[in-house]
N, C-alpha and C positions, 0 to 999 in steps of 0.2 A: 339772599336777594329775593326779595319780593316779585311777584308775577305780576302783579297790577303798575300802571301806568298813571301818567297825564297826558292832557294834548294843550298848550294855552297857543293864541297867537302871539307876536313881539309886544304888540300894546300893551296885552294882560302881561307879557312878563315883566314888561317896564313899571307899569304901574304897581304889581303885586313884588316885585323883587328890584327896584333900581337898582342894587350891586350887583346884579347875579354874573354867573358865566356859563353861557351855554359853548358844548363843544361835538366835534361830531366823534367816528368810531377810530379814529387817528389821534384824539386828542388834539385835536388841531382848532381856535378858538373859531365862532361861527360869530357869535352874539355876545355884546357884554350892556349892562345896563349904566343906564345915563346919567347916576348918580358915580359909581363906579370912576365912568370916564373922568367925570373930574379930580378925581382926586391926581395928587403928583405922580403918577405911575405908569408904566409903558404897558399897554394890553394890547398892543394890533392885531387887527382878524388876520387868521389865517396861517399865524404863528401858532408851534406846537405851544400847550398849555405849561409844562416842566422844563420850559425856554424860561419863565418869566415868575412862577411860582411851585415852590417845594408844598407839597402834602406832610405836613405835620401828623395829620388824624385822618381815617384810619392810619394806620404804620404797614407800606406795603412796603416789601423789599425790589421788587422791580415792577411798576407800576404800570398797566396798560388796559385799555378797556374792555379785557375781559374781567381784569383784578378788580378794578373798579364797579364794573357792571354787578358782580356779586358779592359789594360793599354797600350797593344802593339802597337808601333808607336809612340809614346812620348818619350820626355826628362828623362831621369834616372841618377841617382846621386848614388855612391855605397860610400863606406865607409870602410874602413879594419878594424875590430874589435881587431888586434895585434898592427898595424899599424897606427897608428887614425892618422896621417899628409899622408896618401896615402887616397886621394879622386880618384874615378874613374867619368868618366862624358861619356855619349853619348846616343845612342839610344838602347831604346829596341822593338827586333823584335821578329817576329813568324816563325818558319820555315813550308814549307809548306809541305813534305811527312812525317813527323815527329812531335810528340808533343813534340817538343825543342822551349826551347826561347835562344834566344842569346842577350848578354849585349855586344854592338858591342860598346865599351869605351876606351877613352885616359887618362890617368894621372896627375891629378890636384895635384901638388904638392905641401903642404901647407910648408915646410922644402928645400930648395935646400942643404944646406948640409947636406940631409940623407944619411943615407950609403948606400942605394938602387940606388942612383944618380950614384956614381962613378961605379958601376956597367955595367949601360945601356951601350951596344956596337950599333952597327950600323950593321943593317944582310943585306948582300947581296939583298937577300930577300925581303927586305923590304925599298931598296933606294927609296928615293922621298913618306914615310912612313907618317902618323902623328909621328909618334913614334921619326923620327928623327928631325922632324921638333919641336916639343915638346924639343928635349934636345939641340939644336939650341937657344929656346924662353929660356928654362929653366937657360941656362947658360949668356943669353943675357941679360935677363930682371928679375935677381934675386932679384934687387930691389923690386919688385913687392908684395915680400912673408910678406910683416907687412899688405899688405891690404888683401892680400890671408888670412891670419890666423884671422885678425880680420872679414873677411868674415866667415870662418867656424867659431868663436867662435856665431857669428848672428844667424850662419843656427842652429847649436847645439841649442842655447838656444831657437827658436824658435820651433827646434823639442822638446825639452822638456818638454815645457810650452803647446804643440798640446799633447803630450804626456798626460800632468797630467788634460788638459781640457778632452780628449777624457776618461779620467778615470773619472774624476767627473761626466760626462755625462753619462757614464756608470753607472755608479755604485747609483746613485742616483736613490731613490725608488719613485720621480717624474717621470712623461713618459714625454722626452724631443722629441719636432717636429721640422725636420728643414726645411724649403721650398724655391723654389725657388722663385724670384719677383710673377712669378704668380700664386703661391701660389699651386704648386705641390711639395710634397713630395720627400726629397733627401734623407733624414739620420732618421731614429728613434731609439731611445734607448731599452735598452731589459726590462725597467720600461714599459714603449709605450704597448710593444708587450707584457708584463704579464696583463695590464690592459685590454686590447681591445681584446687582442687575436691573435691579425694580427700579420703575421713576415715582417721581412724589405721588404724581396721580392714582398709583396702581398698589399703592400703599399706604394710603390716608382715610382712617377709618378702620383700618384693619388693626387686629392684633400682631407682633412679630412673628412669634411661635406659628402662627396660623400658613405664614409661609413658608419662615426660614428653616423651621426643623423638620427633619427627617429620620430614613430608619438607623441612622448610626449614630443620632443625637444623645443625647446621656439620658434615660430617662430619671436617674438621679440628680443629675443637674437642672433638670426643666422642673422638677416636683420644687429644689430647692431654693432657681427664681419665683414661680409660683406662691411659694412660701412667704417670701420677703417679699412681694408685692403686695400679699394680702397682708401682711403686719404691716405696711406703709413703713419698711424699713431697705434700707440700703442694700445692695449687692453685689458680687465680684467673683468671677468663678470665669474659665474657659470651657467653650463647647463647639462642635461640629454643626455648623449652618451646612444649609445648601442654597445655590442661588437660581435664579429666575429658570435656567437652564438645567438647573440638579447638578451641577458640580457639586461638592461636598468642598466645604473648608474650614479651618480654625479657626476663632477668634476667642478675643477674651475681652470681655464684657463688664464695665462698670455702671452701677445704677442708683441711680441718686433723686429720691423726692423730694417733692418742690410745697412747699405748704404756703399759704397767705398772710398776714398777717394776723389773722383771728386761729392760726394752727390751722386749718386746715387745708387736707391734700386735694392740688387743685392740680399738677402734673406728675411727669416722671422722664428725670432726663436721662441717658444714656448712651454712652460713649463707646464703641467697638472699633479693637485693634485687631488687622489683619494679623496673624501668627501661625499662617500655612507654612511660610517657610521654616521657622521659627519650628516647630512642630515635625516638619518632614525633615529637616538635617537633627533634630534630637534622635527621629526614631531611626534615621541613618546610624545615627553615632552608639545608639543600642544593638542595631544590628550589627554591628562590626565590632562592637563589643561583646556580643553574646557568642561573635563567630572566632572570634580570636579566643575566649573562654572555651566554648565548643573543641575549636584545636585542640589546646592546651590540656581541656579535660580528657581529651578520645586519644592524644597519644601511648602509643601502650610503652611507656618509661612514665617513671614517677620524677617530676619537676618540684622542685620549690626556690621560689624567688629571696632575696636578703636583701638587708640593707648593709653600712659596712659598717656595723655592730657585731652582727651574725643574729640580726632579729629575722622572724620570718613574716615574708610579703604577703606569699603564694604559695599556694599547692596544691596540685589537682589530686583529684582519685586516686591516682591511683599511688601517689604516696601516702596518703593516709585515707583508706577507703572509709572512716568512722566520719560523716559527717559531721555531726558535733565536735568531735575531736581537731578535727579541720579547722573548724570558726575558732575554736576557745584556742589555739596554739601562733593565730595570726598577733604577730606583736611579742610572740615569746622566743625566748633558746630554747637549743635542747636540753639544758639543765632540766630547767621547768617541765619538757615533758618528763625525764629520768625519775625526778621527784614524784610527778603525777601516778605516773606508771610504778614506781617503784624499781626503776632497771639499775644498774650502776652503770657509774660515771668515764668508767674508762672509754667508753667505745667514744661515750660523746668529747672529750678530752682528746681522742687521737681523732675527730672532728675539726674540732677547735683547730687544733695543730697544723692542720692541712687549709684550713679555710686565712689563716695567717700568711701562712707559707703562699698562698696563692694574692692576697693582699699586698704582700712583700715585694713577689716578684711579677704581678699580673699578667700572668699568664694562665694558659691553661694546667688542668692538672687534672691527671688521671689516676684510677688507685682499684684494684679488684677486693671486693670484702664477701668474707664467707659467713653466712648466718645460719644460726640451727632452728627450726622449725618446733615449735610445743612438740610435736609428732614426733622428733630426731631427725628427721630427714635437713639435708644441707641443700641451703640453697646460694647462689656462685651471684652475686652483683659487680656489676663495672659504673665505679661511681667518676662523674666529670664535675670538676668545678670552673666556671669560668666567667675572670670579673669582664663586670659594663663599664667604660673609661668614658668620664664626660670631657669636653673639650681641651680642658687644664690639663688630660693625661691621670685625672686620680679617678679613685672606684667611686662608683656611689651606687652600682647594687651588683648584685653576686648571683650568678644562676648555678645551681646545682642540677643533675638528672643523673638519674639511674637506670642503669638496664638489666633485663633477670640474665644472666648470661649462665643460667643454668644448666638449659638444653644444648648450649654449645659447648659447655664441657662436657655435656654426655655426648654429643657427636665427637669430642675431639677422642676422646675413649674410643667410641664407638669406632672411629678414624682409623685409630691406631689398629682393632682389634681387625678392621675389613683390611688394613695394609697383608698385612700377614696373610689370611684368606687370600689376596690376590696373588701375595707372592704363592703362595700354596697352589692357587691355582695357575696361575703362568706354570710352575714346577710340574705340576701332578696332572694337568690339561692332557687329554687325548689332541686338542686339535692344534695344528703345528704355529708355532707364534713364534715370530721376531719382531725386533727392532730395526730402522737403519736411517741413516740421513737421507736428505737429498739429494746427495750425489751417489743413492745407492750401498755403499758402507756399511757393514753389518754392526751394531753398536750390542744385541745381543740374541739368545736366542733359548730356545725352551728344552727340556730333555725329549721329549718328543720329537720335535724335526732334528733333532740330532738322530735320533732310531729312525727315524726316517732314511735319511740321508748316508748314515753311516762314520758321520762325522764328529768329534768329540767339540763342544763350546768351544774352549781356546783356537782350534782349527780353523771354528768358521767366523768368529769373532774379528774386527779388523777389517775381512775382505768384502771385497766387491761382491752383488747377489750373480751379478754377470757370469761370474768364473762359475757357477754352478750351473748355466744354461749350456744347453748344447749350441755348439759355436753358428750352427745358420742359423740360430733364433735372437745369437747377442745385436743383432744388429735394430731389431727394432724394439729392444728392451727398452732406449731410450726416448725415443719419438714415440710409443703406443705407451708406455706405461710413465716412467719418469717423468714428461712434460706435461701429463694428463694428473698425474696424485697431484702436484705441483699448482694447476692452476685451479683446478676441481676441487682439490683436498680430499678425494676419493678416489679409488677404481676395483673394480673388479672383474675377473674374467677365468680365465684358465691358462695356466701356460707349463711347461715341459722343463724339467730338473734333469740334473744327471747325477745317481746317488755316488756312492765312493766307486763303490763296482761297476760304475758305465752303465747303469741299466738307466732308462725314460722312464720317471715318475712322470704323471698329469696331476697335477695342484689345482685345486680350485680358489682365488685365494678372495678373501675382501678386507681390503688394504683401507688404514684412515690420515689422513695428516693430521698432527697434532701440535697444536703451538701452547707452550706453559711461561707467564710472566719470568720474565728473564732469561728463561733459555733459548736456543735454536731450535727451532722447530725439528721433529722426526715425524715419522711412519713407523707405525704398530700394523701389522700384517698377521692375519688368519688365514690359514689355510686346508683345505683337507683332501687326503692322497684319495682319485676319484680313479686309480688308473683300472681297474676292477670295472667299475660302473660304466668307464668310456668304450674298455674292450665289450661290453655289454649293448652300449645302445649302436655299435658298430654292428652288431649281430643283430638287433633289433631294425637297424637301418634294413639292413639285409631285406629281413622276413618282411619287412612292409615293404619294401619293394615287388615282393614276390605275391603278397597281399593285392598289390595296386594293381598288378600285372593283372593278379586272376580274374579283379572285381572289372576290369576292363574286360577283359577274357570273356565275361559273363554279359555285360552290358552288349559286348557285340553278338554275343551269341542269340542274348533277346530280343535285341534288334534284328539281326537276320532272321530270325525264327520268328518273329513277328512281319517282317517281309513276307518270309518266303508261306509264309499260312496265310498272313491275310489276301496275297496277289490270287492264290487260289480260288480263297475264299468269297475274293472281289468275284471273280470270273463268274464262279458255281451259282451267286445271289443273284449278280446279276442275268445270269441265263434261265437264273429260276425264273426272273420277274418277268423275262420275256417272252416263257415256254408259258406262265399264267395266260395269259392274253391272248393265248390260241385257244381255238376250239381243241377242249379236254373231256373225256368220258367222267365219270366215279371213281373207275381205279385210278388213272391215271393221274387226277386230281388227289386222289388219296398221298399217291407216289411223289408226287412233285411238294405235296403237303412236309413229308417225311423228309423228302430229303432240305428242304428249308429249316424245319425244326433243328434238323442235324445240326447245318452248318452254323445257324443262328447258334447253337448251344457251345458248337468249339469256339467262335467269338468271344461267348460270354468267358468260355476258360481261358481265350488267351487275355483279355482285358482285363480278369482277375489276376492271374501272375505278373503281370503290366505296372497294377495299381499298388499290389503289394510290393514288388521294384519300385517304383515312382515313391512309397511311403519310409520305407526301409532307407532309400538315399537320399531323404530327405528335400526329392525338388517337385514335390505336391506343392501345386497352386491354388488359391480359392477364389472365385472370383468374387467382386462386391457391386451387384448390380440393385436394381428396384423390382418388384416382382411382384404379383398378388398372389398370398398364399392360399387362397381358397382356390385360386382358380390352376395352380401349381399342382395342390391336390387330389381337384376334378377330373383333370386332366393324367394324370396318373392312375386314378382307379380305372378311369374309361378305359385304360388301355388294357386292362387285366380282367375287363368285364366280360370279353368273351369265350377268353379262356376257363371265369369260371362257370358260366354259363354251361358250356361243354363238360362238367363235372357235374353240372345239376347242385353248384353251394351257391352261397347267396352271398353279394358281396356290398356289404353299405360303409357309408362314410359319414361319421357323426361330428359336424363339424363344428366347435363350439365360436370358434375367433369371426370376427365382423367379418361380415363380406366383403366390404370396403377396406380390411385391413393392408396397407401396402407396408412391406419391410424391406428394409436393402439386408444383402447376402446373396446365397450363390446356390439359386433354383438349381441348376443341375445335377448339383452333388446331394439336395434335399433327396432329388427326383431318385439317385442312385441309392441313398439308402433305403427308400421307400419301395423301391423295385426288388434291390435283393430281400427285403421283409416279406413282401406281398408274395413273389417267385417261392418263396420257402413256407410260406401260408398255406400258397395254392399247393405246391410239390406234396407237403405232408398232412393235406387234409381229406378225407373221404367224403364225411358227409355234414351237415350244418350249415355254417358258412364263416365268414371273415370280416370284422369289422374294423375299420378304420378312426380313431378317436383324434382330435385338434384340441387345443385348449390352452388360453396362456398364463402359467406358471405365476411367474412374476414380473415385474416391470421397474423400469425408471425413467425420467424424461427425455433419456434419449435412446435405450434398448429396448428390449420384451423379450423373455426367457418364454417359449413356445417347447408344448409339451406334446409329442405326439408317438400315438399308437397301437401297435395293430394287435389284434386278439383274432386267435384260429381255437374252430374243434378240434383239430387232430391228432395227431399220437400222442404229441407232448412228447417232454424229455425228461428222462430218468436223473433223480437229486442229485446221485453221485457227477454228474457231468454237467451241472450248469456252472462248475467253477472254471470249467475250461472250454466253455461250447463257444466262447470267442477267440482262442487260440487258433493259429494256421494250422490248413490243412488237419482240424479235428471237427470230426461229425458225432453225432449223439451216441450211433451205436456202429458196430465192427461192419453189419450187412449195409449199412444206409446206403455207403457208396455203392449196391450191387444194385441193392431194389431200384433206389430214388434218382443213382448218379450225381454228379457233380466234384467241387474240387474242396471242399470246405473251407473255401478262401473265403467266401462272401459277408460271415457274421465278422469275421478277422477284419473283412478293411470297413465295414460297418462302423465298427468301435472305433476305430483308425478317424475315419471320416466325420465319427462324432465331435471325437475328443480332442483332434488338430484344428475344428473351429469354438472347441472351449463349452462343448455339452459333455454329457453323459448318456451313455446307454444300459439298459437293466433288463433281467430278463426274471419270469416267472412262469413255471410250468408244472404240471400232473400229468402222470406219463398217463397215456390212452384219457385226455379229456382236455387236453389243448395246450395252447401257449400263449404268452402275452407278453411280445419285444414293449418297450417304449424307451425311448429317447429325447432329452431336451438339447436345444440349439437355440444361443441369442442370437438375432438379429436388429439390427438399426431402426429406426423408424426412419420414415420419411416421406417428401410432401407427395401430393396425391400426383402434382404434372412430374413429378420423376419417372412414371412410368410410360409416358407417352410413346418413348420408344422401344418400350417391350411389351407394350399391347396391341402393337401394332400389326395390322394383318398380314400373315405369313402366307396366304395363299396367291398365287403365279399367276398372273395372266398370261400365259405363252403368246397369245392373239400379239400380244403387242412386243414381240422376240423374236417372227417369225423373221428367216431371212439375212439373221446375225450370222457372220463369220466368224468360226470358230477354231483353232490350229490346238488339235492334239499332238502333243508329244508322249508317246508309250512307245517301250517297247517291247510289250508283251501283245502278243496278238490275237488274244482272245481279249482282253481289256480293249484294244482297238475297234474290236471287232463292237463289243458291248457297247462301249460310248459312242460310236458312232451312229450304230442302230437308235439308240434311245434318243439322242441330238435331234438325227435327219427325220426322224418320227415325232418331232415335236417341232419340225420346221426350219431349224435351222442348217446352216450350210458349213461342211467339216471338212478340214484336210488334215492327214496324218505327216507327222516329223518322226524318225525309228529311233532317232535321240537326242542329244543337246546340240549335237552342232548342229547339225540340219533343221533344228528348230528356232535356232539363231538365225543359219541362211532365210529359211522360210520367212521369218518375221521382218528380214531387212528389205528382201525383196516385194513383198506382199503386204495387204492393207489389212486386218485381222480385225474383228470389235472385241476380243477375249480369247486367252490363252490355256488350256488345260499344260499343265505342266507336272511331270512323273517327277520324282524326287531322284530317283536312283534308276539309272540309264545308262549305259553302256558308252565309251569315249568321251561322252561330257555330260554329268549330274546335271537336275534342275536345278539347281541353287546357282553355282557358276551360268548355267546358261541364260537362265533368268539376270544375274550383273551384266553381261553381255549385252544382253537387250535393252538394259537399262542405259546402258552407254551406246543407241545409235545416234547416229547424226539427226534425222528425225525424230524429231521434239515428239511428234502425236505417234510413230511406232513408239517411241521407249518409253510412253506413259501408258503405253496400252496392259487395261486387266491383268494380272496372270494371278490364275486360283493352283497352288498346289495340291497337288495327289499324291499321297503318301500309302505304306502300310507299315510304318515304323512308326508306334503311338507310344516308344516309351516314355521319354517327359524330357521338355524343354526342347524339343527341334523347332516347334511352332515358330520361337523369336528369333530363331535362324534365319527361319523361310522369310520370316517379315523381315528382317534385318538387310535381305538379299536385295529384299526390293517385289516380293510377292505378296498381292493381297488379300486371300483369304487362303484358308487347308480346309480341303477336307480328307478323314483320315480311309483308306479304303477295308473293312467294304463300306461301302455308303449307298445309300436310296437316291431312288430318282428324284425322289422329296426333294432330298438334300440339294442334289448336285443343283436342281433349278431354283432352288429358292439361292444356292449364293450366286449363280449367274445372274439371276432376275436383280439382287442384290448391288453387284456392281454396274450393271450394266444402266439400270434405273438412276444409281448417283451420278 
């Protein structure tokens, strides 16, 4: 379509075109010219144009004004559909300030004597017109009209036959392609655009290839359309398209040039048949055939199929593993292969014979065949033949298969030879074996529980197991043992015989039910004489009772002996700390010095045989808290800093780990082996000093292996004794205990203490030039606010405790004495209970802020008196504080006391530190 225009007004169009027809963008008539009008024909405005005249020329298929509009400029041919001998002929235009076309046409008159002829006048208007000039030729050259009508009946039938091809083409569920010589796309069918997806628009001008193929497309197939396009010759092949979307599909593609009448190629048509399905049930039917082959070939029997010749179909592998020999024997006998091979004919002969015989009588047929190996070795086959019966009842093909049944004649050998073995063993067996029913029944028995019992086979053969129990045990023979084999199919236990002699065997037995195709089920029983082993662990009962007795024995006696030491020792510490506080001289200070150190030191010995109890009975605790270990430490060296001080050594701490390093684990027990380290540093060092090393080992994202330890100058330990200088109660040398004292527990629960949280400890020493402990221990990581509440300050403000009521219960009367002094001197107000009951009256009667409660008390223990309390009628007494006081620290009383209903221990002797930091403690929540 051209881009340029006209604009005339009606006048000019009448004058310059008297036929014409102008229409608007509806086709809908606007204008027709006033020679036109006369003729015999029906034009009314405002009627659609294809109401009243068919378009011969151009040739559109569904005609509307955009088709039109980029037709404009070319030859048009109109048609009167009332009228069919008035052809109209000229050009169609575009106007240009308007969406009109105009059919600017003369009158091809296929009729001169129509009645529309005598009509035509001559307008003023319109002299020197086509119009006249036309009735001029019309009247002139009338002869004309047998080639004029045999012309239009050409163009009719040529539009008709464009007609029924553009329908076929249509309408055909083929997607038809038409292209030009060089192989771009003009025409596609709406088959085309259901299949691929594309509309005509978005594939006119293109190449096919350009869209339709993709990565799975043949590129042997594309090179060898390619090919035949360029030789301007024909094509037919199927290929993988994909469509608008990349679906991938089949089709199969014929292609066919179109040449002129002068030979030359002017298109190229093309026809595509959907053949996805067509395509997916073939490679179905390949799959299913490759899978049934696959079977066929993977069973481990050799198959071969017949016909009922006895020709062969079929055979997988593994009857004839020679491929070749495989292919070349389909379609033959076994003659042919005997010949091939050269084998004789008999074996195939006693083939033949059986493959009749099963023709005969169609059925199955079975037959075992031994063949000998090049090698000699025999091998054992189980051959089946068995016909296929079409619906008439007769054969029309023959399955044979073979199985090696080689190995199962060597098992049945093999079968036979273990028969015997068992009989041999049932015979020759040390351990006692019978047989018996259900109902108990002896069906047989071994030469064994015969020597056992005393009884010869035949004897015991027959009877009941019953009659060999002692008579108070026949009663629940059958409800513990018979109703349990029975519904279990197992049992075992132990139970009591009476041999011939009346003596009590103990059996141990493990009995099985056994069920065998076609028989009655029995039980097969094992058993072995235990009565030796039982008088045995009866004596063993014994001695572990006498065992238990003593380890209690012991347990009370460390308990009491940890009382009856530490109540003293309570007393002594505390009187020390009291008598500190007075005005003292030098000596005197010396004196009160000494006698601290003492009792501090027998603490340290009783906590060590405590701990090694606690570790030996296995109820060591560890606790898993958050902690900073620099500051875990610091605070441990500070404590030993002035002790070394007083030796004149020098005591540093080199600490490699962050200072911000926080780990969960259980500072305490760090602190405790770091004390007994340091304690035995400071005890065996004269002169130098001690240093403390940190540093972490190795790590993972949620542990940290922490390496730490101590190095001393002093004596050091002789090589022979470092293999045992972690042993109990062993010191380096014979005098240590005289010079240095102590109990040699401390390195023992060290290692204990290591190695129960999953470190190790190591020691390295030069005897007279030092020692160097170290030790690793993981601990957890974790986050920084876990520690909030153990960095939290431990220091008391009494100021704000003064005034608290306080109810002691002791009763020992220097503890009374103690706690009271240290209380009423830090401002609180005390009254003494002398033991449980009276500390229960007390607390029912009276309003208390906090309880001190003794553990062990004379007419009623703190733990009962403390439940007591806990059960008053007063909600706010029976919630009130109580801290236990103890001097039993051997392990596990703590969750007694809590269990009671008390809420803190502390263990006695204990600092005044202590006691007010758990007051200030509870008394603050």
């Amino acid at each position: 379509m051209s881009d340029t225009g006209f604009s005339l007004s009606g006048n000019q169009l009448n004058r310059l075109f008297p036929h014409h027809i102008l229409v608007d963008d509806k086709l809908c008539i606007i204008q027709v010219g006033p020679l036109l009008a006369q003729l015999n024909c029906a034009t009314p405005l405002g009627f659609h144009l294809l109401t009243y005249f068919t378009i011969l020329s151009p040739f559109i298929v569904e005609a509307d004004f955009t088709t039109l509009s980029e037709a404009a400029e070319t030859k048009v041919l109109l048609q009167h559909k009332e009228e069919a001998t008035l052809l109209l002929q000229g050009e169609l235009l575009l106007t240009n300030h308007h969406r009109h076309l105009l059919f600017a046409v003369s009158p091809i008159l296929t009729n001169t004597s129509s009645n529309g002829i005598s009509k035509l006048t001559i307008l003023p208007a319109s002299v020197g017109s086509p119009a006249n000039d036309l009735l001029v030729l019309a009247r002139k050259y009338k002869i004309a009209e047998i080639d004029a009508q045999h012309l239009l009946k050409t163009i009719n039938h040529q539009q008709e036959e464009l007609k029924r091809l553009s329908l076929i083409a249509e309408q055909t569920s083929n997607g038809i392609i038409v292209t030009d010589d060089a192989g771009k796309i003009l025409w596609v069918n709406a088959a085309f655009q259901k299949i691929s997806g594309y509309s005509l628009d978005e594939v006119i001008g293109k190449k096919p290839g350009s869209m339709l193929q993709g990565p799975e497309s043949s590129l042997e197939t594309i090179a060898y359309i390619g090919k035949q396009i360029k030789a301007k010759l024909p094509f037919d092949c199927e290929i993988i398209n994909y469509t608008k979307t990349k679906e991938p599909y089949w089709i199969r593609i014929s292609g066919q040039p179109i040449f002129n009448d002068e030979g030359k190629l002017v298109q190229y048509f093309a026809m595509e048949e959907n053949i996805t399905e067509k395509k997916n049930a073939e490679q179905q039917l390949a799959e299913k055939t490759k899978f049934y082959e696959d079977v066929l070939n993977n069973i481990p029997s050799d198959i071969a199929v017949f016909d009922n010749t006895h020709r062969y179909l079929f055979l997988n592998p593994i009857a004839i593993r020679d491929t070749e020999l495989r292919e070349w024997i389909i379609g033959k006998r076994d003659e042919d292969y005997c010949l091939l091979r050269n084998k004789p004919l008999s074996m195939m002969e006693h083939r033949r014979a059986l493959f009749n015989k099963v023709m005969q009588t169609k059925k199955l047929h079975s037959w075992e065949e031994k063949l000998t190996k090049p090698s000699g070795e025999a091998e054992y086959h189980l051959r089946l033949m068995f016909p296929v019966l079409d619906n008439a009842g007769e054969v029309t093909l023959m399955i044979g298969y073979g199985i090696n049944i080689t190995e199962r004649k060597l098992f049945e050998e093999q079968i036979k030879r273990k028969e015997k073995r068992y009989r041999d063993l049932f015979n020759y067996s040390q351990a006692l074996i019978c047989t018996h029913d259900l109902e108990g029944k002896i069906l047989s028995v071994n030469p064994s529980l015969c020597t056992a019992l005393g009884y010869g086979a035949e004897e015991m053969q027959g009877k009941n197991l019953s009659e060999f129990i002692p008579a108070r045990d026949r009663e629940k023979f059958e409800p513990s043992y018979l109703r349990k084999i029975i519904s279990e199919e197992k049992a075992s236990g132990v139970f009591r015989v009476r041999n011939k002699n009346g003596q009590i065997l103990f059996l141990l037995y493990q009995n099985y039910c056994v069920e065998e195709l076609g028989e009655a089920p029995y039980v097969i029983g094992f058993s072995q004489d235990i009565t030796d082993r039982i008088k045995a662990e009866q004596e063993l009962l014994i001695a572990k009772k006498l065992t238990e007795d003593s380890a209690r024995a012991k347990e009370a006696f460390l308990a009491n002996m940890s009382h009856e030491i530490r109540t003293p020792m309570h007393g002594i510490l505390g009187i020390a700390g009291l008598l500190a506080k007075t005005s003292l001289d030098a000596t005197q200070k010396n004196y009160l010095k000494l006698i601290t150190e003492s009792a501090n030191n027998l603490v340290v010995i009783i906590n060590d045989i405590l701990d090694i109890e606690k570790i030996t009975s296995g109820r060591f605790e560890f606790e898993s808290i958050a902690f900073s270990v620099a500051d875990k430490l610091s605070t441990t060296i500070q404590s030993f800093q002035y002790k070394a001080e007083e030796k004149d050594l020098k005591l540093e701490l080199h600490n490699e780990l962050p200072f911000n390093l926080k780990l969960k684990g259980d500072p305490y027990r760090l602190s405790q082996i770091l004390n007994n380290l340091l304690s035995n540093a400071l005890k065996f060092t004269r002169h130098g000093g001690i240093s403390v090393y940190s540093q972490i080992e190795s790590s993972t994202e949620t542990t940290l292996m922490v390496r730490f330890s101590v190095t001393d100058t002093g004596i050091g330990i002789h090589a022979n004794k470092l293999s045992i200088i972690f042993d109990p109660f062993v010191q380096a040398s014979t005098d240590t205990t005289r010079k240095y004292g102590g109990t040699g527990l401390g390195l023992s629960i060290c290692k204990n203490l290591v190695e129960m949280q999953g470190g190790k400890i190591m020691v390295e020493s030069q005897e007279g030039k030092g020692t160097t402990f170290s030790f690793t221990l993981p601990f957890l990581r974790c986050e920084n606010n876990a520690l909030a509440l153990v960095n939290q300050d431990d220091t008391v403000d009494l100021s704000q405790l003064s005034f608290k009521k306080i109810l002691m219960a002791e009763d020992v009367l220097v503890n009374q004495f103690l706690a009271k002094t240290i209380l009423e001197s830090a401002g609180f107000s005390v009254e003494i209970a002398n033991n449980g009951v009276e500390a229960v009256q007390m607390a029912g009667e009276n309003q208390y802020d906090l309880i001190l409660m003794d553990v062990q008390m004379p007419e009623m223990d703190g733990i009962m008196a403390t439940k007591h309390i806990r059960q008053l009628p007063n909600a706010k007494k029976a919630a009130i504080p109580i801290i236990a006081l103890t001097a039993n620290a051997l392990a596990g009383n703590q969750q007694e006391y809590f269990a009671a209903g008390m809420n803190a221990c502390l263990t006695k002797p204990f600092t005044e530190e202590k006691l007010f930091l758990a007051i200030s403690q509870l008394l603050n929540n």
